[in-house]
N, C-alpha and C positions, 0 to 999 in steps of 0.2 A: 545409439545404444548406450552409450558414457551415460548421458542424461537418468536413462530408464536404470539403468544398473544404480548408478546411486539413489534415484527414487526408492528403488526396493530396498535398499540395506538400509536410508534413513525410516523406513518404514519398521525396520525391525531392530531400531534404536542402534544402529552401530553408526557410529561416528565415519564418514567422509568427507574428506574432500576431492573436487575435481581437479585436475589441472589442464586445463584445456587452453595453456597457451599459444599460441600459434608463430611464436618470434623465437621460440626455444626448442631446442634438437631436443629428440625424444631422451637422448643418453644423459645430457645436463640433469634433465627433467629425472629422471632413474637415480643418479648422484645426489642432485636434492635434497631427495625424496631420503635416501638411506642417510645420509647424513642426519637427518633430523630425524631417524629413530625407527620412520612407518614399519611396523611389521609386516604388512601383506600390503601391496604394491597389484593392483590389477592393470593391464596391458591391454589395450583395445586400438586396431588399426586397423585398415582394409582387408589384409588375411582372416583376420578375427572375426568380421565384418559378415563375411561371405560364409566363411562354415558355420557362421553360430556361435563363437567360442572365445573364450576369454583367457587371455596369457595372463595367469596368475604365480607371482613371485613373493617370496619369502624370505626376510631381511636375516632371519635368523640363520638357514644352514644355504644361503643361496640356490634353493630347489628353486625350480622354476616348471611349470607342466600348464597343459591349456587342459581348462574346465569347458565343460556345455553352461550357455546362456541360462537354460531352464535349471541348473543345478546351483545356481549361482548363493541361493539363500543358504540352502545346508550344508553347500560346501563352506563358507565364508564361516560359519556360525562352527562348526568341528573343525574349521583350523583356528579359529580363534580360539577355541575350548583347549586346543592343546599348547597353544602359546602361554597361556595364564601358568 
């Protein structure tokens, strides 16, 4: 699902990257990530997997809430519109 999620947002010009390391605990990976800036942070792991849903975080007021897989594009695109 990682893969297909970023296929769509590079589809709709938003800049991604993956991090699908596998030698790095998810929390470093989360640290990283805020440390160099990311505003929206997407979560995907076998929970996520199984319902459909995608743990979506935001660097700015640390919200954190799961999205539906199928919601993925409009939600991404009106949290970005309100970060700007």
């Amino acid at each position: 699902m990682s893969k297909k999620c970023k296929e769509i947002l590079i589809n709709k010009n938003i800049r991604v990257i993956l991090d699908d390391r596998e030698n790095v605990t998810s929390g470093r990976k989360y640290n990283e990530w805020e440390m160099k800036g990311i505003p929206i942070r997407l979560e995907i792991g076998e929970k996520e997997l199984a319902e459909k849903k995608i743990k979506l975080a935001r660097r700015c007021d640390n919200n954190k809430r799961d999205i539906l897989f199928a919601d993925l594009e409009s939600t991404i695109e009106k949290e970005l519109k309100e970060i700007k």
